[in-house]
N, C-alpha and C positions, 0 to 999 in steps of 0.2 A: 504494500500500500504506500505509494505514494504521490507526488503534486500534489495539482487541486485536490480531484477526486478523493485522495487519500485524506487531504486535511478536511475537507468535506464530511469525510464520514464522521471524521475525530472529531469536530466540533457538534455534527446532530448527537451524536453521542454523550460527548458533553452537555449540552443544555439538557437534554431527556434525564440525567443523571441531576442536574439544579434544579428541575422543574421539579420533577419525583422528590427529592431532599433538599431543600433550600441549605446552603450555611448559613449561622446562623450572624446577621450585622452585616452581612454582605450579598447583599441580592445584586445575582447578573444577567442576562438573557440578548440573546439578538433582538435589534434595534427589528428588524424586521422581518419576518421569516420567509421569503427570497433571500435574503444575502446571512447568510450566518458568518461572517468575514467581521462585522462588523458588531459590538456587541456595546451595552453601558452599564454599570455597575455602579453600587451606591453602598459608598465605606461608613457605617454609622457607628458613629463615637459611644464606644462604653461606658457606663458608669466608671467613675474614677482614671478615665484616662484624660490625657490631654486635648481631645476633642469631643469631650463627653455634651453629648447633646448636638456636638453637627453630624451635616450629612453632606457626606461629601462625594458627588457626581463626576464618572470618570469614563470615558468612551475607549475600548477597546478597539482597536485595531489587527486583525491576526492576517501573518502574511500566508499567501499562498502554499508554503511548504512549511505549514503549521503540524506537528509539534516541536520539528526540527528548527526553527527561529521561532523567536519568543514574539508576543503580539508588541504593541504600539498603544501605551498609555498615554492620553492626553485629560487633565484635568477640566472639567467645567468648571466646577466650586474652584472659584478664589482662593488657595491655601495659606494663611498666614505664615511665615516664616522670612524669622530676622535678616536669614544672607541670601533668598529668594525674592520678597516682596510677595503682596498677596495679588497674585495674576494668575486666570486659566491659560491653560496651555500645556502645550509634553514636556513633560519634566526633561532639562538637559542637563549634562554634565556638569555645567558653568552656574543651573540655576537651585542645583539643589540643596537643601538644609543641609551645616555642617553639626555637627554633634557637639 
C-alpha cells in the first residue's frame, strides 16, 4: 500500500477509528468527506493546565504519501506565546515557543 490510494485508505481508517472512539480534548475529523487530505482538530485546554478553558482550532494538512511524511499543522486560534506573538498560522521553526 502505497501513494494516494494507500494514504487514502490510512486516513478513512483513521477517522472511522475517531468517529467510533473520540480522544478525549481533542476532536478531529475531515473538513469534508470528499477530501480526507484535509482534516481540523480542536486542542481543548485541561483543567489545571496552561490553556485550561481554551480551544484551540488547528487545520490538518496530510501529504499525499501519508503515513510516511507527517501532515501540515496550521493554527486558526491565535496562540499566545512570549517569543511567537499571538498569530494563526503553521507553526515554523523561527516562530515557535522557547521553553
Amino acid at each position: 500500500m502505497s501513494g494516494i490510494k494507500g494514504a487514502l485508505q490510512r486516513l478513512a481508517k483513521e477517522a472511522a477509528a475517531i468517529a467510533s472512539a473520540p480522544p478525549p480534548f481533542v476532536p478531529a475529523a475531515p473538513v469534508d468527506d470528499d477530501n480526507l487530505f484535509v482534516w481540523r482538530a480542536v486542542l481543548a485546554g485541561t483543567h489545571g493546565s496552561a490553556i485550561e478553558g481554551v480551544a484551540i482550532v488547528l487545520d490538518l494538512t496530510f501529504p499525499p504519501d501519508y503515513p510516511v511524511e507527517p501532515p501540515n499543522a496550521g493554527f486558526l486560534t491565535p496562540v499566545p506565546c512570549p517569543s511567537a506573538g499571538a498569530r494563526p498560522g503553521p507553526m515554523t521553526r523561527a516562530s515557535r515557543c522557547s521553553a
